[in-house]
SENU-53192 format. One line per 3 residues: number of its first residue (from 1); their letters; for each residue x, y, z of C-alpha. Coordinates in nm, 3 decimals. Each point is the difference from the previous one (the first is absolute). Layout:
! SENU-53192
NUM	a	X/Y/Z  ...
END
This chain:
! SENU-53192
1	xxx	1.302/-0.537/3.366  -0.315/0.008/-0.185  -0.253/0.263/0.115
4	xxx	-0.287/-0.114/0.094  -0.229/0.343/-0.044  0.059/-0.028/-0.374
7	xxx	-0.288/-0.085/-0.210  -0.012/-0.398/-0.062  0.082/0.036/-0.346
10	xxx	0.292/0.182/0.046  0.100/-0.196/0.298  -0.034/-0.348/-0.214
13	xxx	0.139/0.146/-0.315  0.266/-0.242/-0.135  0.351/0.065/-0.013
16	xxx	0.127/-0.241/-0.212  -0.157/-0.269/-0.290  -0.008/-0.275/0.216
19	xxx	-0.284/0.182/0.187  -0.140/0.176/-0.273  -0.358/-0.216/-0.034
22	xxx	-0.117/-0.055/-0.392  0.109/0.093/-0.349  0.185/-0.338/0.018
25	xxx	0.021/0.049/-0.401  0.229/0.341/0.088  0.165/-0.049/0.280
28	xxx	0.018/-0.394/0.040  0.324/-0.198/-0.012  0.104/0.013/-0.361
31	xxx	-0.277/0.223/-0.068  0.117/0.344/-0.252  0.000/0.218/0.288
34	xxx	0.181/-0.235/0.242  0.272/-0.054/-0.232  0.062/0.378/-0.086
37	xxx	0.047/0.046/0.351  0.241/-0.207/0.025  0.193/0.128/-0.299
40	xxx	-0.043/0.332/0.146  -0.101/0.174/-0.274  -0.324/0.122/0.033
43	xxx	-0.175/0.188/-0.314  -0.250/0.293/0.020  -0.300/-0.167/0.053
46	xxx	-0.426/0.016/0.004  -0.233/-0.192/0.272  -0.313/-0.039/-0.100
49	xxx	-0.257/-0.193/0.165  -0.323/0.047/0.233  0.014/0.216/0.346
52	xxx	0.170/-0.167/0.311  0.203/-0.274/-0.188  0.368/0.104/0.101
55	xxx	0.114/0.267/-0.253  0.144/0.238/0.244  0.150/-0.259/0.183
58	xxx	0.176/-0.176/-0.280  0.137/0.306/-0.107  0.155/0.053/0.331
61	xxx	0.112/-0.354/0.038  0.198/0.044/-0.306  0.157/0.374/0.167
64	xxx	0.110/-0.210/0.305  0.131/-0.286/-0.185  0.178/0.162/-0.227
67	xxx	0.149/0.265/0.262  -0.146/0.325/-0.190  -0.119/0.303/0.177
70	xxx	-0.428/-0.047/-0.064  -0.192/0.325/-0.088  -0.388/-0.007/-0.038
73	xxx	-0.222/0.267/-0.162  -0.372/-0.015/-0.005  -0.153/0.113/-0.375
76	xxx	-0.274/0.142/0.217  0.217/0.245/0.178  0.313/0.033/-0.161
79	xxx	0.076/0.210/-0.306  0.300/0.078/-0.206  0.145/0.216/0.254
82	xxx	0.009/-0.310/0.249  0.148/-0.229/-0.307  0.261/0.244/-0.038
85	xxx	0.139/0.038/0.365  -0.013/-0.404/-0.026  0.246/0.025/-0.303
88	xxx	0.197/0.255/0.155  0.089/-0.191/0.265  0.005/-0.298/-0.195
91	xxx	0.335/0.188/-0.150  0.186/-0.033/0.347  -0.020/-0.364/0.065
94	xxx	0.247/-0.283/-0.113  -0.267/-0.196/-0.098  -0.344/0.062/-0.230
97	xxx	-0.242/-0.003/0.280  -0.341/-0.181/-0.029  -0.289/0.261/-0.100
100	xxx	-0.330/-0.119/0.077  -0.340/0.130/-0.127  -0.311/-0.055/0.115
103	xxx	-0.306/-0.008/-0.228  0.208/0.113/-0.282  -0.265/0.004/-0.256
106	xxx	-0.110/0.308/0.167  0.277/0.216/-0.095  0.010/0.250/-0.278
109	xxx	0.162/-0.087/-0.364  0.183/0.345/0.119  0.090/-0.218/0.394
112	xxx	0.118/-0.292/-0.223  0.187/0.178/-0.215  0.245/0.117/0.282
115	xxx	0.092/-0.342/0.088  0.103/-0.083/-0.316  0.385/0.122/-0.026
118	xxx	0.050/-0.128/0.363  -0.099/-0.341/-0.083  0.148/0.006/-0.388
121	xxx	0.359/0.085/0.220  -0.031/-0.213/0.277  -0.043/0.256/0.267
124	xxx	-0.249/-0.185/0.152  -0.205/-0.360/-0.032  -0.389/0.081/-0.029
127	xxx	-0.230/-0.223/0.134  -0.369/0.135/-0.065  -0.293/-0.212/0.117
130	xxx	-0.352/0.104/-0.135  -0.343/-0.230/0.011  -0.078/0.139/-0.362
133	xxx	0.154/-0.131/-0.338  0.356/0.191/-0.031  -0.055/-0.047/-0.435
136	xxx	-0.272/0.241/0.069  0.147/0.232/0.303  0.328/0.024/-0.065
139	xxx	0.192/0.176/-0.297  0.175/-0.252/-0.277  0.344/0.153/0.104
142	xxx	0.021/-0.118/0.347  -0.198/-0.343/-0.058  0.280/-0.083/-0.247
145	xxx	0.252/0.049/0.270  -0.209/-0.181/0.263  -0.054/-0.372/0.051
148	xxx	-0.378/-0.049/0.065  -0.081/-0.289/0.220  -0.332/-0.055/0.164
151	xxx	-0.100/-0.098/0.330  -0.305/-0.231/0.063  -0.243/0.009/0.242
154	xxx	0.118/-0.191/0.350  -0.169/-0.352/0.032  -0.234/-0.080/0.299
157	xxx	0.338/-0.181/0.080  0.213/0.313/0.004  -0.276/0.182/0.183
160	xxx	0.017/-0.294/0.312  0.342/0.050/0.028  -0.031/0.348/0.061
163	xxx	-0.284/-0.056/0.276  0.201/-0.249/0.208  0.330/0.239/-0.015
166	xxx	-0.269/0.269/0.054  -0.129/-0.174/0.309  0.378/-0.063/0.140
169	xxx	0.093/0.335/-0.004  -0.324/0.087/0.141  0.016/-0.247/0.304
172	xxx	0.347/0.177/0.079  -0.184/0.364/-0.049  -0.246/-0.092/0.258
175	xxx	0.151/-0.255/0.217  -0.278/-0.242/-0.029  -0.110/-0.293/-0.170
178	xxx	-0.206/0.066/-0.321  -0.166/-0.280/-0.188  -0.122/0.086/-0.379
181	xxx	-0.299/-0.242/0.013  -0.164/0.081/-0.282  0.199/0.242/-0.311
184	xxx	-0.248/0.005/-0.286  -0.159/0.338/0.052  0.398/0.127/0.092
187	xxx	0.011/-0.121/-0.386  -0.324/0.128/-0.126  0.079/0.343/0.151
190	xxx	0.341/-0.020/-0.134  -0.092/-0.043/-0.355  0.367/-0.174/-0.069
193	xxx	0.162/0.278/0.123  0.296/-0.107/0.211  0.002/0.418/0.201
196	xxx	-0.361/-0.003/0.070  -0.021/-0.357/0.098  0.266/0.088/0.262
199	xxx	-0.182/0.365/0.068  -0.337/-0.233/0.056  0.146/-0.236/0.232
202	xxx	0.218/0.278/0.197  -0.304/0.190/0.047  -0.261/-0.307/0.105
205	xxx	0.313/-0.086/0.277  0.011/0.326/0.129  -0.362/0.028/-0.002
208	xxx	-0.045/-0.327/0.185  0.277/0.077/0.248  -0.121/0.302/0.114
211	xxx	-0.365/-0.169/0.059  0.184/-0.285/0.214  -0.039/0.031/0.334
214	xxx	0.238/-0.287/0.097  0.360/0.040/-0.116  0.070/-0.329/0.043
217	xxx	-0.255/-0.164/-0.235  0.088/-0.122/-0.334  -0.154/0.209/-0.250
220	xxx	-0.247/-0.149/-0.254  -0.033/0.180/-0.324  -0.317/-0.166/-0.199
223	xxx	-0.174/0.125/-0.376  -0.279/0.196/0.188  0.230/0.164/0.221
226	xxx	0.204/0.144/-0.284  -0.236/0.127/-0.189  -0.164/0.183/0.340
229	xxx	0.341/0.136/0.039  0.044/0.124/-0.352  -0.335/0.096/-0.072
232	xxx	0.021/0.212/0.308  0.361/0.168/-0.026  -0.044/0.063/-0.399
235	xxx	0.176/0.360/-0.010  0.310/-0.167/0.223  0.031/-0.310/-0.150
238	xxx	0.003/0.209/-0.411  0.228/0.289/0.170  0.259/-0.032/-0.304
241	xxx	-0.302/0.000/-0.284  -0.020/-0.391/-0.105  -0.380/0.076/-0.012
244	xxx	0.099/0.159/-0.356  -0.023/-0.384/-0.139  -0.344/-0.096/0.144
247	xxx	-0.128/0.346/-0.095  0.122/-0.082/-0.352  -0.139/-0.365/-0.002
250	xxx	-0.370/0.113/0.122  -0.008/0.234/-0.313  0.110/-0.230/-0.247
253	xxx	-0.262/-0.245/0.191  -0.282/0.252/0.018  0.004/0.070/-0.418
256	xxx	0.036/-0.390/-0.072  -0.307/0.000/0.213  -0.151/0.265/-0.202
259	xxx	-0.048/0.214/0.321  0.077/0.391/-0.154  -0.061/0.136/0.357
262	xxx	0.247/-0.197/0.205  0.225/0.033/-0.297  -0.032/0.389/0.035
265	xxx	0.063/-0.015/0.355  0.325/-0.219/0.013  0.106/0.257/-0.316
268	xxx	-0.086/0.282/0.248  0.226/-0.142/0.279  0.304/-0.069/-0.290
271	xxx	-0.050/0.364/-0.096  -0.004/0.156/0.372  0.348/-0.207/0.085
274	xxx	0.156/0.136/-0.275  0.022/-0.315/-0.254  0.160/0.006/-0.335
277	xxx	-0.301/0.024/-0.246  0.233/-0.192/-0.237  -0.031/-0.315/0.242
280	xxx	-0.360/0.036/0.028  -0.049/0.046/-0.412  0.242/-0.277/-0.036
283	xxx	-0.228/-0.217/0.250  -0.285/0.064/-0.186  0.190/-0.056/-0.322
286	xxx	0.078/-0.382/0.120  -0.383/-0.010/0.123  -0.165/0.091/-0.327
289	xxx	0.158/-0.281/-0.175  -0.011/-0.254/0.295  -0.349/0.004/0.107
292	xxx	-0.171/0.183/-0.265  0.142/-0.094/-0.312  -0.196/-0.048/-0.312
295	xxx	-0.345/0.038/0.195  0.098/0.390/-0.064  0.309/0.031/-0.216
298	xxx	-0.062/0.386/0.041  0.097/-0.042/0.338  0.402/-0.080/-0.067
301	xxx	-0.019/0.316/-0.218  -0.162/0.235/0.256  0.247/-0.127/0.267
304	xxx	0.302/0.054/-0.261  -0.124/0.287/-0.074  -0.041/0.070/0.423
307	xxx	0.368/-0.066/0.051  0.162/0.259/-0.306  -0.262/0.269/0.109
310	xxx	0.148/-0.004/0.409  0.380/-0.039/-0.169  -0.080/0.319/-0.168
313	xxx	-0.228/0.193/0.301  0.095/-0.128/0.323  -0.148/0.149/0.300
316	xxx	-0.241/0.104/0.106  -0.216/-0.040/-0.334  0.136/-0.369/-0.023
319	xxx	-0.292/-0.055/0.256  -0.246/0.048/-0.253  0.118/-0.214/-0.297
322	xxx	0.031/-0.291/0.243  -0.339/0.046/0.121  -0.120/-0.026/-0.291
325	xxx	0.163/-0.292/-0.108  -0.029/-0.201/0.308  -0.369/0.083/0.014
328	xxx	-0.019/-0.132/-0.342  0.196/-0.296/0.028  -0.193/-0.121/0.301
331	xxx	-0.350/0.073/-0.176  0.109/-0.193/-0.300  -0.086/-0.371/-0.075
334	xxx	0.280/-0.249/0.134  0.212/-0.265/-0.149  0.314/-0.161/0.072
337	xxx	0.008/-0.270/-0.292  0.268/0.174/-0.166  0.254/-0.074/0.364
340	xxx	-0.148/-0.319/0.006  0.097/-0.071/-0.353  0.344/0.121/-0.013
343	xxx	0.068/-0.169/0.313  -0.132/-0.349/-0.152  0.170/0.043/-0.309
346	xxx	0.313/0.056/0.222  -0.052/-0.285/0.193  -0.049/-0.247/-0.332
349	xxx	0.372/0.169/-0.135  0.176/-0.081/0.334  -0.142/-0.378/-0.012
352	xxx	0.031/-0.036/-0.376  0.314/0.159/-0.088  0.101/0.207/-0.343
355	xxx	-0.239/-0.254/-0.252  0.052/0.045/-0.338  -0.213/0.245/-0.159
358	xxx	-0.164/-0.134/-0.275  0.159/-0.027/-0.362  -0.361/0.225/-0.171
361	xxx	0.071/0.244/0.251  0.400/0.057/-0.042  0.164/0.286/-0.187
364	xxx	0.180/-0.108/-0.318  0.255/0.257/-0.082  0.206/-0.196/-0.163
367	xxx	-0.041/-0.297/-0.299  0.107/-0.295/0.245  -0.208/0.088/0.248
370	xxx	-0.305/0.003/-0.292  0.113/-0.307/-0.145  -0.023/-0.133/0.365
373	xxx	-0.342/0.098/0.009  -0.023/0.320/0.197  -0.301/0.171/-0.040
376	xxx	-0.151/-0.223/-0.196  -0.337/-0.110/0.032  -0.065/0.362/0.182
379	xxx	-0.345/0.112/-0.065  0.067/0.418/-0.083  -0.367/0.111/0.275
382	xxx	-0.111/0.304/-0.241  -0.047/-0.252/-0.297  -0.259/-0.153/0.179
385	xxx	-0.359/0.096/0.086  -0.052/0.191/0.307  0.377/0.008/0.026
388	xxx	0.041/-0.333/0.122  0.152/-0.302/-0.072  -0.057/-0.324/0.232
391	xxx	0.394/-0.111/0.060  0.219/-0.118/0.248  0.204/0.217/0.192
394	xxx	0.111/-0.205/0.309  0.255/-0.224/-0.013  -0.100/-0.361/-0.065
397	xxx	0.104/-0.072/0.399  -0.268/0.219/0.152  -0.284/0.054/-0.306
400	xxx	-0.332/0.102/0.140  0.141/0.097/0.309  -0.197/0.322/0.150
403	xxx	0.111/0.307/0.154  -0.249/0.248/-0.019  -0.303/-0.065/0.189
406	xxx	-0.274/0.314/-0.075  -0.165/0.177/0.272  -0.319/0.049/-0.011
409	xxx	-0.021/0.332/0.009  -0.143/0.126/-0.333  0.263/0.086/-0.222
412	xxx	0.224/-0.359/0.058  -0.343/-0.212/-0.004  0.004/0.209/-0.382
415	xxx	0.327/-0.108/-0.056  -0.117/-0.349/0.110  -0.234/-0.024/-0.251
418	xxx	0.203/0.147/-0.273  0.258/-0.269/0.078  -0.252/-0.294/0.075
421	xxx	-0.110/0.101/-0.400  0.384/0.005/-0.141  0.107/-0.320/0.216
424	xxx	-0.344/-0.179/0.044  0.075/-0.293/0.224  0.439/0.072/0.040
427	xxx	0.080/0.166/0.340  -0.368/-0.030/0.131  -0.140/0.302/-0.092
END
């Protein structure tokens, strides 16, 4: 019998695949995941995706399914001790039970390390779900015994399936009618993420039940009434800490809007909940290249620079090095042609295919391959005044096609000019 003073999203958390909602490309009939569950034989393994997409619940889905005894640690809170009792026990049962870890990339090289003989012997299955990039969090000996598979952010589709189970289980909660008539702030509040899209809409229908002074009357849940709800119940509706991704969002937002003070303050509030200065350095790593770029190429080294210092220091000195740098990298001047460019150049491969590259530009080891005429034709850039050479580079397919479109900040409107003088009328500079 289900209870009914559980939490919503532990009350609707699916017990099988048929009710597990998104990561069709996992979990989907046919789909990798789907078909080593039916094998049975289910490898250590890596989530990694975005907050509130369904890693915890996958990873018990595949306990239940596959009738092993499911243990979950938090990185946060557990430390080697806690992985060792696991194992221990692990030793008694008939069959390798299913260890879970939350936000793995926060555990030590020293917390990973433990894990390793358990998993290289098949004492237990790991399953560790983390939001970061495992290549960079966690060590080369356990990746290689782990299959990584990522999880996508849910659909708008995915997230109205949740509402209308959310709003069933609701109507039985409070034995009344309750009609969603509008869900687009539930969504907006929600940011994607299935737990606090069902911790939003809980909330609003308790909220809005306890107001009602008729019983009997269907209740009407509408955008403005959710986000009075929310707005007012903040601390209750955030009790388990998913504020930690909007806090982290306004200070990536406040440096690409070159705001050092709000960018100080959402630092501040990382440092005072205890953050990893490593996620923060690495944020502003990804920044510095993203929206600054070649305005200020001194800002990718400052921010590389930001993230070895706090490896090295930690807290509470970190503080200071990422002051600095996130004062500096929301002072600087901004530019995101560089993401722009990659992503257009990307965009051309996928449509175009592998084209031939061509023949001037090729490598010629060999005397076929020069009597074929690779490299020939290829105009050697130091032989030529000012280093340049006018030549084509594309292939034939997509010549003149631009990808780099200067800011006009400063330095790229230089670089503008110093290609509009090399290229003249080619790529529109």
């Amino acid at each position: 019998m289900t209870n009914l003073a559980q939490p919503l999203a532990e009350q609707l958390r699916p017990q099988s695949l048929d009710e597990y909602i998104g990561q069709e490309h996992l979990v989907g009939e046919g789909a990798i995941l789907h078909r080593a569950l039916d094998s049975g034989r289910i490898p250590s393994m890596i989530f990694w995706g975005p907050p509130g997409v369904g890693k915890t619940t996958l990873a018990y889905i595949i306990s239940k399914q596959t009738d092993r005894q499911f243990f979950v640690l938090s990185a946060v809170s557990s430390g080697v001790k806690d992985v060792r009792e696991v194992i221990d026990r692990a030793r008694m049962l008939p069959k390798a039970p299913i260890l879970f870890i939350d936000e793995i990339h926060r555990f030590s090289k020293s917390q990973q390390d433990s894990l390793l003989a358990a998993v290289e012997k098949g004492l237990v299955t790991l399953i560790g779900a983390t939001t970061e990039n495992p290549s960079f969090e966690v060590i080369a000996p356990l990746l290689s015994r782990s299959q990584i598979y990522v999880l996508k952010s849910l659909e708008k589709k995915h997230l109205v399936s949740l509402l209308k189970n959310a709003v069933t289980a609701l109507q039985i909660r409070y034995k009344r009618e309750i009609i969603l008539k509008e869900n687009s702030a539930l969504m907006q509040i929600s940011g994607g993420d299935a737990r606090k899209l069902l911790n939003a809409i809980e909330l609003v229908t308790d909220v809005l039940d306890s107001e009602s002074s008729d019983k009997n009357k269907a209740l009407e849940i509408t955008d403005q009434d959710a986000k009075r709800c929310i707005q007012n119940n903040l601390v209750k509706y955030d009790k388990k800490g998913e504020m930690h991704y909007d806090v982290v969002s306004a200070f990536i937002k406040s440096m690409r809007g070159s705001d050092p003070n709000a960018a100080v303050y959402y630092l501040a509030r990382m440092v005072e909940a205890g953050e990893d200065p490593l996620f923060i350095a690495r944020r502003m790593l990804i920044l510095a290249a993203e929206d600054i770029g070649n305005a200020n190429p001194n800002a990718l080294l400052l921010a590389n620079s930001c993230f070895e210092a706090v490896g090295k220091i930690g807290w509470p000195e970190s503080r200071i090095i990422l002051s600095q740098t996130a004062i500096y990298l929301a002072a600087s001047a901004k530019s995101n042609a560089a993401y722009l460019a990659i992503n257009k150049a990307l965009e051309t491969v996928r449509k175009t295919g592998d084209l031939p590259v061509p023949l001037p530009l090729r490598n010629a080891p060999t005397k076929l391959m020069k009597e074929l005429g690779y490299g020939e034709s290829y105009k050697y850039s130091h032989d030529y005044p000012g280093n340049f050479a006018a030549q084509e580079f594309l292939p034939e397919e997509i010549a003149n096609n631009c990808f780099f479109e200067p800011g006009s900040n400063p330095r790229e409107q230089e670089m503008r000019k110093s290609l509009h003088e090399k290229w003249k009328g080619k790529y529109g500079y």
